[in-house]
FITIVEX-52879 format. One line per field, with one value per residue (C-alpha): residue number from 1; x, y, z. Coordinates in steps of 0.02 Angstrom, whole numbers, plus 50000, padded with zeros to 5 digits. Layout:
# residues N
num <- [NUM; ...]
x <- [X; ...]
y <- [Y; ...]
z <- [Z; ...]
//
This chain:
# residues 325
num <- [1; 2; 3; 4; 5; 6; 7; 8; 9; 10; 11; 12; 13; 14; 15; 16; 17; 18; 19; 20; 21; 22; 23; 24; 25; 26; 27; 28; 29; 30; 31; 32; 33; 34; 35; 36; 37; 38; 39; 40; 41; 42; 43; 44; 45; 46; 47; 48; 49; 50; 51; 52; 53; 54; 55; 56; 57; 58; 59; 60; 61; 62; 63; 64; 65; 66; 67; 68; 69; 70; 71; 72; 73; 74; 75; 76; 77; 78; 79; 80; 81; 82; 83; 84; 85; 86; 87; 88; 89; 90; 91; 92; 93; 94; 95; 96; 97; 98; 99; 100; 101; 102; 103; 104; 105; 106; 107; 108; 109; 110; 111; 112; 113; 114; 115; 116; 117; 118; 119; 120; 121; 122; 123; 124; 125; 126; 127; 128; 129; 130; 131; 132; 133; 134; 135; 136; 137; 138; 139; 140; 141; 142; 143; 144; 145; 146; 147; 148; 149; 150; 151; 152; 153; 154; 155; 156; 157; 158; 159; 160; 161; 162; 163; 164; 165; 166; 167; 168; 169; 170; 171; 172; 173; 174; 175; 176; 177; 178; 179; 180; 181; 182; 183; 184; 185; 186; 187; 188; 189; 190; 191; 192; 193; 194; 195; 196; 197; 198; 199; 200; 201; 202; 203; 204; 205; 206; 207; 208; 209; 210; 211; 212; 213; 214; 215; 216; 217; 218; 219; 220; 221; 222; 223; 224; 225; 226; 227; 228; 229; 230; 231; 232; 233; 234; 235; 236; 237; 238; 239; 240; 241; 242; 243; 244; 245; 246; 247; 248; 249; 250; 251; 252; 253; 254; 255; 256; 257; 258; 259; 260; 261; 262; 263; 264; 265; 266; 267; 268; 269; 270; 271; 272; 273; 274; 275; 276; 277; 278; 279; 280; 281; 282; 283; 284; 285; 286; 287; 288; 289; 290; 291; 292; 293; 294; 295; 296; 297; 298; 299; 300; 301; 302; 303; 304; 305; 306; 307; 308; 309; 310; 311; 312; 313; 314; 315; 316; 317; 318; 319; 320; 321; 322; 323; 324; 325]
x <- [50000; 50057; 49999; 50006; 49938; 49787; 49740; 49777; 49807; 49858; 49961; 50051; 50165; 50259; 50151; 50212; 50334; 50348; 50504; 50578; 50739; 50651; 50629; 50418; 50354; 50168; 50100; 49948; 49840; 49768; 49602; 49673; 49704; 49836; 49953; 50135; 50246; 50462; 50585; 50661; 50505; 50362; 50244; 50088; 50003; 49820; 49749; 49639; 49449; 49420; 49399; 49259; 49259; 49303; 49227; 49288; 49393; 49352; 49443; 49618; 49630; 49671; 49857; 49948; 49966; 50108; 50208; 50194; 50292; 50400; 50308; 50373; 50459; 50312; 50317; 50337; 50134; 50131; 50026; 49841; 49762; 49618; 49445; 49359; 49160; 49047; 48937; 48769; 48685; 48670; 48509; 48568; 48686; 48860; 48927; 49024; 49201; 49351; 49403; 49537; 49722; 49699; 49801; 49944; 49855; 49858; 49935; 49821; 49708; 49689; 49597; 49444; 49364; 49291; 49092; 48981; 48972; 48815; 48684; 48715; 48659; 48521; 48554; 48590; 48464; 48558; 48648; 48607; 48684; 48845; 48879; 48921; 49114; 49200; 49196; 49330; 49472; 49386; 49447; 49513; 49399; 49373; 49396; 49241; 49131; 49096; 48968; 48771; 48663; 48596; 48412; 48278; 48233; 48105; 47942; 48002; 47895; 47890; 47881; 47837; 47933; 48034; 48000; 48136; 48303; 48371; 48480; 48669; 48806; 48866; 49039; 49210; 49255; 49334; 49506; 49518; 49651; 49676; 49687; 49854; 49812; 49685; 49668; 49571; 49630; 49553; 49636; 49740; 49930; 50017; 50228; 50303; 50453; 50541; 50625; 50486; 50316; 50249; 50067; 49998; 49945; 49983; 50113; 50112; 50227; 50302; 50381; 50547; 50537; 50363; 50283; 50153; 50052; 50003; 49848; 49829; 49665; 49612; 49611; 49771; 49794; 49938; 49956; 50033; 50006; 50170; 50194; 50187; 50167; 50264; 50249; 50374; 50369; 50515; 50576; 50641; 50769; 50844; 50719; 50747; 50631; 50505; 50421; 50293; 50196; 50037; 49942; 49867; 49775; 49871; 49761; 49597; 49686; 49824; 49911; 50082; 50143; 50302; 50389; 50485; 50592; 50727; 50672; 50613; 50686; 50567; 50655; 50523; 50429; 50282; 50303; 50118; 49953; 49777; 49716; 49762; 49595; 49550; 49464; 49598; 49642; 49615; 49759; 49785; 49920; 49998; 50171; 50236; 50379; 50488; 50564; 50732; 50795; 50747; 50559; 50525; 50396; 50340; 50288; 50197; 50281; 50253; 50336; 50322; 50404; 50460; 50508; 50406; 50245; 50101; 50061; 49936; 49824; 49671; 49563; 49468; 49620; 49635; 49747; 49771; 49895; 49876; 49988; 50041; 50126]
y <- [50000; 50170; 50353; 50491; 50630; 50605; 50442; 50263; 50141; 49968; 49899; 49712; 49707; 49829; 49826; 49705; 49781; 49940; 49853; 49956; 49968; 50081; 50205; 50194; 50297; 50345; 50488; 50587; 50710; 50880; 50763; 50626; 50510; 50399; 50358; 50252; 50367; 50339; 50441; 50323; 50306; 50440; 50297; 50324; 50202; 50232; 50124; 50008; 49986; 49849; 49686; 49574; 49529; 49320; 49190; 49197; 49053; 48941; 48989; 48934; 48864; 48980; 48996; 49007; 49142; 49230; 49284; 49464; 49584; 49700; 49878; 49995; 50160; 50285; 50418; 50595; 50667; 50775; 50974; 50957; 51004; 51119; 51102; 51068; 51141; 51051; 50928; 50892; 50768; 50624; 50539; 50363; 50354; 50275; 50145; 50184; 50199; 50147; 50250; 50342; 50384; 50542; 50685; 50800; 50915; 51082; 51231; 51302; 51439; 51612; 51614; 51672; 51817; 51766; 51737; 51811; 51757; 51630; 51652; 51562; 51416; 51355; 51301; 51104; 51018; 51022; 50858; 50747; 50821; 50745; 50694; 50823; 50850; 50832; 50980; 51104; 51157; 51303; 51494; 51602; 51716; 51872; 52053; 52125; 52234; 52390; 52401; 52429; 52594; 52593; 52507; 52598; 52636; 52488; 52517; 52566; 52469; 52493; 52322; 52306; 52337; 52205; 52147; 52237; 52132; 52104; 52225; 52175; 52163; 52317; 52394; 52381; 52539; 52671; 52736; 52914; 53016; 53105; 52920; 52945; 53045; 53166; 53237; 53377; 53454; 53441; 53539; 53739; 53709; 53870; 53925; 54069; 53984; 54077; 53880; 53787; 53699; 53543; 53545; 53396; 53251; 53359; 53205; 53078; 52937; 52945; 52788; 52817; 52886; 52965; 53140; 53224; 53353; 53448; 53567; 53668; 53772; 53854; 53984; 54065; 54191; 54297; 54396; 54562; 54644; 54643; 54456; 54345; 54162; 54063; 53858; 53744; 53543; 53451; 53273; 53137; 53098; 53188; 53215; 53274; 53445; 53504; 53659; 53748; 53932; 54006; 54154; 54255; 54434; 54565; 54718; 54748; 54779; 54688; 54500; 54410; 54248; 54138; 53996; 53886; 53796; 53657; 53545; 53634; 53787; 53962; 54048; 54206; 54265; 54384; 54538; 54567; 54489; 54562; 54532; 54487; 54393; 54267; 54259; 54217; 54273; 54139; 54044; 53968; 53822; 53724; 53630; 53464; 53341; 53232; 53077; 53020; 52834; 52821; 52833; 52935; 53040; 53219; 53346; 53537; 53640; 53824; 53980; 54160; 54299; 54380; 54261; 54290; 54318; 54188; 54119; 53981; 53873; 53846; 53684; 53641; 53672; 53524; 53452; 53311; 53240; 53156; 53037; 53113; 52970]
z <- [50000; 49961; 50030; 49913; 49982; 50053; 49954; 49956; 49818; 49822; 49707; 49730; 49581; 49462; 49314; 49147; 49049; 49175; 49282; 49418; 49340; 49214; 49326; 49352; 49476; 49533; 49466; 49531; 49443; 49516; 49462; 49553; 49431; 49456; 49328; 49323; 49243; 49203; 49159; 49046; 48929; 48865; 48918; 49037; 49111; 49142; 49317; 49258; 49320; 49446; 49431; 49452; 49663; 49658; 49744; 49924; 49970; 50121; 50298; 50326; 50492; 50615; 50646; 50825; 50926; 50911; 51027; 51119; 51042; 51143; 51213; 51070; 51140; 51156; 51036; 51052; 51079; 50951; 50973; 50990; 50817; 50799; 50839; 50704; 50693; 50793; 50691; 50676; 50834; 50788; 50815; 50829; 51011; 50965; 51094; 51233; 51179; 51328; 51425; 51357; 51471; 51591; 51508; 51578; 51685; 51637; 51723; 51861; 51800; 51858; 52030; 51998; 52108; 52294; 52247; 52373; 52545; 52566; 52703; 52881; 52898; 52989; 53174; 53203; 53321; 53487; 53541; 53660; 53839; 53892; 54066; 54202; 54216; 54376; 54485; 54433; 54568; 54690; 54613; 54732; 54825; 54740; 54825; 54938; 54852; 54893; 55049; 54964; 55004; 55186; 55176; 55238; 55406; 55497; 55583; 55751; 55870; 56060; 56146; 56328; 56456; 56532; 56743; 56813; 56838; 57022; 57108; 57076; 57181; 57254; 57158; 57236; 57325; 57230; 57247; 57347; 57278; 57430; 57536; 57572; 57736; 57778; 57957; 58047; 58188; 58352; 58466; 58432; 58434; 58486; 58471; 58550; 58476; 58313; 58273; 58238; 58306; 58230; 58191; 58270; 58169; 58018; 57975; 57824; 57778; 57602; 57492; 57394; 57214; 57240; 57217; 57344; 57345; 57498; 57535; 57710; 57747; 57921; 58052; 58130; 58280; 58326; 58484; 58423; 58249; 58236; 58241; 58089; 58066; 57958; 57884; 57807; 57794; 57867; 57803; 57925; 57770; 57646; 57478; 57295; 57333; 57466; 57463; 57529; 57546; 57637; 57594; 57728; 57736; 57819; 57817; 57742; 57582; 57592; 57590; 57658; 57665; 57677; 57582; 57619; 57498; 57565; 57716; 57876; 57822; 57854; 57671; 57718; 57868; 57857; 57980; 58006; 58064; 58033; 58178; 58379; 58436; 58456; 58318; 58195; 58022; 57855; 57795; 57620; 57610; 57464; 57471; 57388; 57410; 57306; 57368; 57332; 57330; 57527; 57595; 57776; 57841; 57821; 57962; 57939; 58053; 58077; 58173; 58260; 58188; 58348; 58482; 58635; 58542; 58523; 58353; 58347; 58227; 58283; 58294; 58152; 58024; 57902; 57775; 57632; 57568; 57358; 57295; 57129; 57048]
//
């Protein structure tokens, strides 16, 4: 079989007297005639009509199978042609041809653009409920808030009074600041003495390292105008300070006194009493001690100015003594 262009003819033999040696070739017309045509000879040889078709000749048995040729090297795939135009559908449905081998795939396209975002979906049924978990670890306690607006007010309600309870016990006796001593005195002390008279009972016992405070009211008496009466406070031991000072009217517009200021002494004497009677003039007395590192006791004492003249306190004087610390 030959291809010549576009057509096939089948020829089994170089025609009689046309031998290959002279050069015959085929020949093809733009009509498509076919025609044997050499070089060698102006002769053309026109393709004769076909023959009657012969009687077909029984089968041959069929031969063996041969055997499997080897896989041929696959060829180059050659450039995909055109598309031709698309035919007419046919009405009759062709069978089912195999399937044919998946191709290269092709180079990704261009992404195209995001479509539109669908709507949500409708919610799923809810599932069935698991089991409860175990009980988580306790937080920490959280901060205090702040305290809530004050409620209001309640119905205020009187109930009835109560039977009344029974009387307690009486209290434990309270301390007297002035316990330390108090005394009143009973009977006039009189001095003609200018060295010093105690005042009796006008004596109190003091503890080491302690502070007192001493107060003196009453009546006095002098025998002369002339004549006046003097106080100091005298320690059995020695003290850190004593002191002490009286205040006493002197005329009808006038005032004396002493003080004393170191143990027993008489620092200043008043020169002058308002009065000689009996009655007495008022005297105003205020002194203090501080003990050292040895306790003892403390005496009022008092004085006349002149010696020889009578200066007396009279009964009904009194003093107290305070512990201060």
């Amino acid at each position: 079989m030959a291809n010549i262009g576009s057509h096939h003819v089948i020829a089994t033999a170089t025609p009689t007297g046309a031998p290959a040696a002279l050069g015959w070739t085929w020949s093809e017309t733009a009509t498509g005639t076919l025609y044997l045509c050499t070089s060698v000879s102006p002769y053309t040889w026109v393709a004769g009509g076909a023959g009657p078709t012969g009687p077909t000749g029984p089968t041959g048995p069929t031969g063996p199978t041969g055997p499997t040729g080897a896989s041929g090297t696959a060829g180059v795939t050659g450039p995909t042609g055109p598309t031709g135009p698309t035919g007419a559908d046919s009405t009759v449905p062709g069978p089912t041809g195999p399937t044919g081998p998946t191709g290269t795939a092709g180079a990704a396209g261009v992404a195209g653009a995001l479509g539109l975002t669908g709507r949500d979906g409708d919610d799923g049924d809810d599932g069935v409920r698991g089991p409860a978990g175990v009980d988580g670890v306790a937080g920490a306690t959280g901060p205090t808030g702040p305290t809530g607006p004050t409620g209001p007010t309640g119905a205020s309600v009187t109930g009835p009074t109560g039977p009344t309870g029974p009387t307690g016990a009486d209290g434990a006796a309270g301390v007297d600041s002035f316990s330390t001593h108090k005394f009143v005195l009973a009977t006039s002390v009189s001095t003609t003495s200018s060295g010093g008279q105690n005042v009796t009972g006008f004596v109190f016992t003091f503890a080491a390292n302690k502070t007192y405070q001493v107060d003196f009211v009453g009546l006095c008496s002098s025998s002369a105008l002339t004549n006046g009466v003097a106080f100091a406070l005298g320690a059995s031991t020695g003290v850190t300070q004593v002191g002490f000072m009286h205040m006493a009217q002197s005329s009808a517009t006038t005032y004396n006194g002493s003080q004393s200021i170191s143990d027993a002494a008489f620092t200043t004497v008043p020169t002058t009493s308002i009065s000689s009677g009996a009655g007495g003039f008022m005297v105003d007395g205020h002194g203090f001690l501080m003990a050292a590192a040895t306790g003892g006791t403390c005496q009022l004492t008092f004085r006349s100015e002149v010696t020889g003249a009578t200066s007396t306190v009279i009964s009904g004087a009194s003093w107290r003594v305070m512990l201060m610390n």
